[in-house]
C-alpha distance (Angstrom), angle and dihedral (degrees) to the residues before:
residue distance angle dihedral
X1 . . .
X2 3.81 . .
X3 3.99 121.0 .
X4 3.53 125.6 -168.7
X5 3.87 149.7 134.2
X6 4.03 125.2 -109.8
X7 3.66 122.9 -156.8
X8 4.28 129.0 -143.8
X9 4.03 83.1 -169.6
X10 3.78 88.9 -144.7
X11 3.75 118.3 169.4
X12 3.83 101.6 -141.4
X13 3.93 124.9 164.0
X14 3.79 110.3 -97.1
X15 4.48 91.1 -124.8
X16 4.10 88.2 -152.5
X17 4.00 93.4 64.5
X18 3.55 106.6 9.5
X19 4.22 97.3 -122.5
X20 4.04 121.9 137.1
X21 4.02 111.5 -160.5
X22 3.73 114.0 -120.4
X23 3.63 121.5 -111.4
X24 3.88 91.1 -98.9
X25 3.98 96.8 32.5
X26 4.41 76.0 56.1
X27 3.85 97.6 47.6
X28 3.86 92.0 36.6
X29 4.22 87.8 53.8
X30 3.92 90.5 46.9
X31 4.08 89.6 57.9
X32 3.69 85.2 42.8
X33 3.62 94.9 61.5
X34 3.65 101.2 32.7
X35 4.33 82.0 69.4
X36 3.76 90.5 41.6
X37 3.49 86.0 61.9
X38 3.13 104.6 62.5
X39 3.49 92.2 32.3
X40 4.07 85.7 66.5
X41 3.91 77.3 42.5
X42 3.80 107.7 -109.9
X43 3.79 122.2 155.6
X44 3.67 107.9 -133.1
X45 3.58 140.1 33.4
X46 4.42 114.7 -175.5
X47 3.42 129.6 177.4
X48 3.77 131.5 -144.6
X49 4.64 118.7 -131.1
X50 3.24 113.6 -138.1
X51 3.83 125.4 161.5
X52 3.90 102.2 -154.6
X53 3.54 148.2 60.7
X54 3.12 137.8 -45.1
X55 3.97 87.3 29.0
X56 3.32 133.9 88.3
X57 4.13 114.2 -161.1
X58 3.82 103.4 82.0
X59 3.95 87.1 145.6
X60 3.88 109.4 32.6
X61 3.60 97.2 174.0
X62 4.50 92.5 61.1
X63 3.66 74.0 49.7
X64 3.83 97.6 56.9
X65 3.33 94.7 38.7
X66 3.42 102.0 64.2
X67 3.75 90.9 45.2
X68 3.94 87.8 51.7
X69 3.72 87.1 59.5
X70 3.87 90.6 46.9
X71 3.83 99.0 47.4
X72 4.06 134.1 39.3
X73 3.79 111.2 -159.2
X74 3.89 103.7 30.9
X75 3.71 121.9 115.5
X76 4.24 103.2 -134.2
X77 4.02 98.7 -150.0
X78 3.77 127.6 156.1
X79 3.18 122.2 -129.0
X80 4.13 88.8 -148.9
X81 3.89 126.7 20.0
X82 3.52 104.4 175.4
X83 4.01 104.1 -121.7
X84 3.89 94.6 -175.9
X85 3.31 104.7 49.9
X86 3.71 104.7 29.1
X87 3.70 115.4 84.5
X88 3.55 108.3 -104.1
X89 3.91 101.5 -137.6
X90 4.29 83.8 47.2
X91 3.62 91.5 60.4
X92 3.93 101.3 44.8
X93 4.02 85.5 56.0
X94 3.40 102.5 38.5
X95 4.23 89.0 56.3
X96 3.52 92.5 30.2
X97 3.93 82.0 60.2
X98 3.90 93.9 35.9
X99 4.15 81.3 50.9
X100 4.40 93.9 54.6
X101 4.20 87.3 43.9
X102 4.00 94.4 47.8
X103 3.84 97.4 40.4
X104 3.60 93.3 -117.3
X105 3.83 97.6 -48.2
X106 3.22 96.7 121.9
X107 4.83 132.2 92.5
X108 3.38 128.4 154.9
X109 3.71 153.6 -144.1
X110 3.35 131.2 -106.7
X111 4.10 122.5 -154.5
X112 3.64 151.6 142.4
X113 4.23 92.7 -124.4
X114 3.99 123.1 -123.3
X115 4.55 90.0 -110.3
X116 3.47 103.4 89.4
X117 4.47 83.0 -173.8
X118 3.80 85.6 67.7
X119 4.02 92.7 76.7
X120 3.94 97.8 65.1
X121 3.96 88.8 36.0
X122 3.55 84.0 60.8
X123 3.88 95.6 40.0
X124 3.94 88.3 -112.9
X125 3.88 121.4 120.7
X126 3.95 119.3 -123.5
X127 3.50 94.7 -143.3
X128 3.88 92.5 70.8
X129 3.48 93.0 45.8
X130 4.23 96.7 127.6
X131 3.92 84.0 45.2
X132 3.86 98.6 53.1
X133 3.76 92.3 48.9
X134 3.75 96.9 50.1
X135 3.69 97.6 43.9
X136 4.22 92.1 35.9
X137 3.75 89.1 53.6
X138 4.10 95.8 41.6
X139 3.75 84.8 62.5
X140 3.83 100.8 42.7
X141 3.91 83.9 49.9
X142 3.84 90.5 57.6
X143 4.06 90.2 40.9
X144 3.80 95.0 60.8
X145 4.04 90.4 47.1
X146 3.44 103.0 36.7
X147 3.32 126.4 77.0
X148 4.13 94.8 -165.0
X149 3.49 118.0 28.8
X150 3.84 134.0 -169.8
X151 4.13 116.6 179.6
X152 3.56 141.9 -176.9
X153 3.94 122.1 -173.4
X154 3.48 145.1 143.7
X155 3.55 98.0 -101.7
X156 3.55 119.7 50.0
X157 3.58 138.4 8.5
X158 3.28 129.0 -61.6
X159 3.71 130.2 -95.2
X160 3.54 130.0 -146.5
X161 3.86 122.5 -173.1
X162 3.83 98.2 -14.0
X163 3.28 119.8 173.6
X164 4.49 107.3 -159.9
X165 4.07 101.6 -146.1
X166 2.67 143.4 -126.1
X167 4.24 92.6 27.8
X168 3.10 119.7 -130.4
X169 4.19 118.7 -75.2
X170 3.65 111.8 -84.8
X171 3.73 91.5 -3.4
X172 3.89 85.2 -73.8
X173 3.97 117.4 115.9
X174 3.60 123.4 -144.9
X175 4.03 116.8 -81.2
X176 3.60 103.9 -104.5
X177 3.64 124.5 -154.1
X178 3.77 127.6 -157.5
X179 3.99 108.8 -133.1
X180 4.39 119.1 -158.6
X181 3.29 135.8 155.0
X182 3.99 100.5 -170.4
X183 4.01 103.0 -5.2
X184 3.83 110.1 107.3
X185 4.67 82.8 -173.9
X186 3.26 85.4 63.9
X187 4.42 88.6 44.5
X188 4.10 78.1 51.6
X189 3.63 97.1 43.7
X190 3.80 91.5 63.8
X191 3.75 94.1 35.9
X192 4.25 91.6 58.6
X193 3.78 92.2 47.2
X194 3.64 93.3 46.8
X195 4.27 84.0 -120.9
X196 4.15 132.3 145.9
X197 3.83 115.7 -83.4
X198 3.85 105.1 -144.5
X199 4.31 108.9 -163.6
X200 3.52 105.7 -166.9
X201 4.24 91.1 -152.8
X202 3.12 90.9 179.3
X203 4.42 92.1 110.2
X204 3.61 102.9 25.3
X205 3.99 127.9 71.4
X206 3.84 109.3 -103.7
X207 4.30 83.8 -101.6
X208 3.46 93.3 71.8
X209 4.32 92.8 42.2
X210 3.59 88.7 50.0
X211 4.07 92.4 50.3
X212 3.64 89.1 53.6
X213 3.59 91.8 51.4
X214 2.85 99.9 50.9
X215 3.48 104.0 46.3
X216 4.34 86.9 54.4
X217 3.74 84.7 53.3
X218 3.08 101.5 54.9
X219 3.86 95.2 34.8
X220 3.91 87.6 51.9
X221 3.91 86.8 55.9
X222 4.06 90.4 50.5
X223 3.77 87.0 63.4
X224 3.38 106.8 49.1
X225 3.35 100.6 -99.2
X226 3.91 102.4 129.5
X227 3.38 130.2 -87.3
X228 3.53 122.5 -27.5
X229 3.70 89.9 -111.9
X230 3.73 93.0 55.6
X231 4.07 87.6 61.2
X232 3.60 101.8 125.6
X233 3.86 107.1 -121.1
X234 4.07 138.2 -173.1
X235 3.48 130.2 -175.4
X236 3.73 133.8 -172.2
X237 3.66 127.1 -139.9
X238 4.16 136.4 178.6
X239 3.85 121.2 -136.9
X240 4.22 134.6 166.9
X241 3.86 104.3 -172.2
X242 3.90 127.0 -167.3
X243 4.16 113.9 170.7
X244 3.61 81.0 -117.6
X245 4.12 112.3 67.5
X246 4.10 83.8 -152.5
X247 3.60 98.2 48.2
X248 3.98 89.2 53.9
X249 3.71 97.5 46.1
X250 3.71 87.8 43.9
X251 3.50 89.0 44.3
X252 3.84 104.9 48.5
X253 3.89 107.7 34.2
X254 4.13 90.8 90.5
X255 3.96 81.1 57.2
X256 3.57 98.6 49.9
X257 4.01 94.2 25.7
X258 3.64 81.0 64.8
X259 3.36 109.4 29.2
X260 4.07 121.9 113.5
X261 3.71 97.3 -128.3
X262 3.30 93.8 43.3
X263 3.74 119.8 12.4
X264 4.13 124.4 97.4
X265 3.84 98.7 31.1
X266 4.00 130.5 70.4
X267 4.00 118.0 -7.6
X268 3.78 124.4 -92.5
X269 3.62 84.5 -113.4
X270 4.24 90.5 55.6
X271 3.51 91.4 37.0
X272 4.18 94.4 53.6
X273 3.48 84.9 42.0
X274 3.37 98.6 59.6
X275 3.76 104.4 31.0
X276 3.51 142.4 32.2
X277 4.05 94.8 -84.4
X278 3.64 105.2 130.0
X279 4.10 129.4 -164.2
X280 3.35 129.6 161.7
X281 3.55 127.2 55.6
X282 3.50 150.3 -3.8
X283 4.06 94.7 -101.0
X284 3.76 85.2 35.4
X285 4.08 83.1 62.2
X286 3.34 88.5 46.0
X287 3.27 110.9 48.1
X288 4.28 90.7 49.2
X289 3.52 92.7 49.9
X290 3.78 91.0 56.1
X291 3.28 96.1 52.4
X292 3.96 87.8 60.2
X293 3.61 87.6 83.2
X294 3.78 98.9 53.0
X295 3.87 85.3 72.3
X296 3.84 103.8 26.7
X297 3.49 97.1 33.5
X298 3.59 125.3 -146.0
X299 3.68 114.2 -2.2
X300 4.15 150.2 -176.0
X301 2.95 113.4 -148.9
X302 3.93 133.1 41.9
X303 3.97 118.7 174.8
X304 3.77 134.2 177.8
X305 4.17 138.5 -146.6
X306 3.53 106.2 -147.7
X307 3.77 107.0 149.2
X308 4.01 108.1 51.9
X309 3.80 130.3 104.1
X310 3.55 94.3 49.2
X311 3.86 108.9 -59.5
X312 3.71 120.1 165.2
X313 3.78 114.8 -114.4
X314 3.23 93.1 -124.8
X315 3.79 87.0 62.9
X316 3.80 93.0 48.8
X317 3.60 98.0 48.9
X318 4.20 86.3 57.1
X319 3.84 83.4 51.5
X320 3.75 90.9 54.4
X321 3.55 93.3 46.9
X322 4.19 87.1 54.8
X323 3.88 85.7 48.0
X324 3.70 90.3 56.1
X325 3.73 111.0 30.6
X326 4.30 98.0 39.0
X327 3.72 112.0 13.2
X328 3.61 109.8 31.2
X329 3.46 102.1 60.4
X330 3.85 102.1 36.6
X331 3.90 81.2 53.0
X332 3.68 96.4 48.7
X333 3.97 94.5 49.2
X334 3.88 96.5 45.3
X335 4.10 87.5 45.6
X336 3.44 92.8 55.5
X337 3.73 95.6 40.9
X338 3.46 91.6 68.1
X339 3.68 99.0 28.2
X340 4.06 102.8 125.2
X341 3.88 115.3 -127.8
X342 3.68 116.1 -105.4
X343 4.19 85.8 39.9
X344 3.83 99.5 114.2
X345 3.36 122.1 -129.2
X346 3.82 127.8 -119.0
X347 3.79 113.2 -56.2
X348 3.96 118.0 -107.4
X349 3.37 128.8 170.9
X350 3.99 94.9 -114.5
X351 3.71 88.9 59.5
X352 3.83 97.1 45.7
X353 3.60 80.9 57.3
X354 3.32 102.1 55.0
X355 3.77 91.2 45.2
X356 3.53 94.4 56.1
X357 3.37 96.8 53.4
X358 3.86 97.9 38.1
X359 4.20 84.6 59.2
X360 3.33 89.6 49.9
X361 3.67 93.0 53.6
X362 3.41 94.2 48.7
């Protein structure tokens, strides 16, 4: 199983000192943790895209890319890549590129984005959201696996001949995951091309995650896929640890008291009560993120947030170092203890590889 942290590089005033970071102090810190991760020896680092204030990562893959050539081991993911408003043929070069420079240690995330202003910005219309991501992603499918492509849709141009470049590394695209919060298309979009389903359960109770799940699994069973236990599944998840469960609650409620996903509704003690926000300790963490798979099953792919609503780095780096010293690798022996045979394993490049040509050799 795959651990990791994933990033929605927002700048948001820390509400304890009354500081904002700067746009390069931001994007400077992101690169920071992305090696401190796997430093602490995580899996993954993603980043979110968003086109607006007060975040930073309009162009995710200049930021992997410079972390690629900074780290050696790390999977660079996003934990967005906006499918209905990027152009299609842009995205399957720009990661087919990101894929050559990072030796294949690089996947992505598909999704629709939480800034519905992003559509006209990007001449698209919000109203056809659904629509844009199905047909968007139907052609990028084609342009990592097809060497000539011709296309007609309704929304873009046609192409004619087109040759993506450079093709994908080892004639393998990236692994693509398809990220929702409350869209079961996009649950049925990754189920019919045999894709991950990413739940970001970090907003929802666990009922609602577990519906969506579910309805992948058994939707990635319907075509063909495997079983629906082999469905290849991710799942978000937010934490703030101290060793001391009093000293973290104490500690974060200004942050999420404050923060704008979070701040000016139900308590943190509602709101970690009735999702899958977790603060306290280490075996706090650990215990809630085991329970994940009592209602998703077993899973891939397990990521983190850990430096939004204004956190200091300083602050995020200690959280990293309880990700990696205390919870990761309890979590990662008692996941695979009880990880069934024939439940793969999370997808890397190497092993996509292999698989490809082992099938072929068949």
């Amino acid at each position: 199983m795959q651990f990791g942290i994933f990033t929605v590089g927002d700048r948001t005033t820390d509400p304890t000192d009354g500081s904002t970071p700067g746009e390069y102090e931001r994007i400077k810190a992101m690169v920071t943790i992305a090696r401190k991760a796997e430093e602490v020896g995580l899996d993954v680092f993603a980043t979110g895209e968003h086109h607006n204030p007060p975040f930073v990562p309009s162009s995710p893959t200049t930021l992997l890319g410079h972390i690629a050539a900074r780290t050696e081991r790390l999977i660079l993911s996003t934990s967005t890549t906006l499918i209905t408003t990027n152009d299609p043929v842009k995205i399957a070069e720009d990661f087919a590129m990101l894929q050559h420079l990072a030796d294949g240690r690089v996947d992505l995330m598909m999704g629709r984005g939480n800034t519905g202003p992003v559509y006209p910005w990007f001449g698209q219309d919000i109203r056809q959201g659904i629509p844009l991501a199905i047909e968007n992603y139907a052609l990028l499918h084609r342009l990592w696996r097809e060497d000539v492509v011709n296309w007609e849709g309704r929304f873009r141009t046609a192409l004619q001949g087109f040759t993506s470049t450079p093709r994908p590394l080892d004639g393998v695209p990236p692994f693509v995951w398809h990220g929702s919060i409350r869209s079961p298309e996009i649950a049925e979009q990754a189920a019919y091309y045999g894709d991950g389903f990413f739940a970001n359960h970090i907003f929802w109770p666990k009922e609602h995650t577990a519906k969506m799940v579910g309805l992948y699994r058994r939707r990635f069973a319907h075509y063909g896929h495997g079983t629906p236990e082999q469905a290849i599944v991710g799942l978000g998840g937010h934490v703030f640890m101290r060793r001391n469960s009093q000293d973290a609650v104490r500690e974060f409620r200004p942050y999420f008291d404050n923060a704008p996903v979070y701040g000016h509704g139900p308590s943190l003690e509602e709101y970690t009560r009735e999702t899958p926000l977790t603060v306290g300790s280490p075996q706090e963490v650990i215990d809630r993120t085991m329970s994940f798979r009592e209602y998703v099953g077993d899973y891939q792919r397990q990521l983190f947030l850990v430096d939004s609503g204004g956190l200091p780095l300083k602050t995020v780096l200690e959280q990293l170092d309880l990700l990696g010293e205390e919870v990761v690798p309890v979590l990662r022996k008692e996941m695979e203890s009880l990880r069934p045979a024939g439940v793969p394993a999370g997808p890397t490049h190497a092993a996509r590889v292999a698989r490809r040509d082992a099938e072929a050799g068949a």
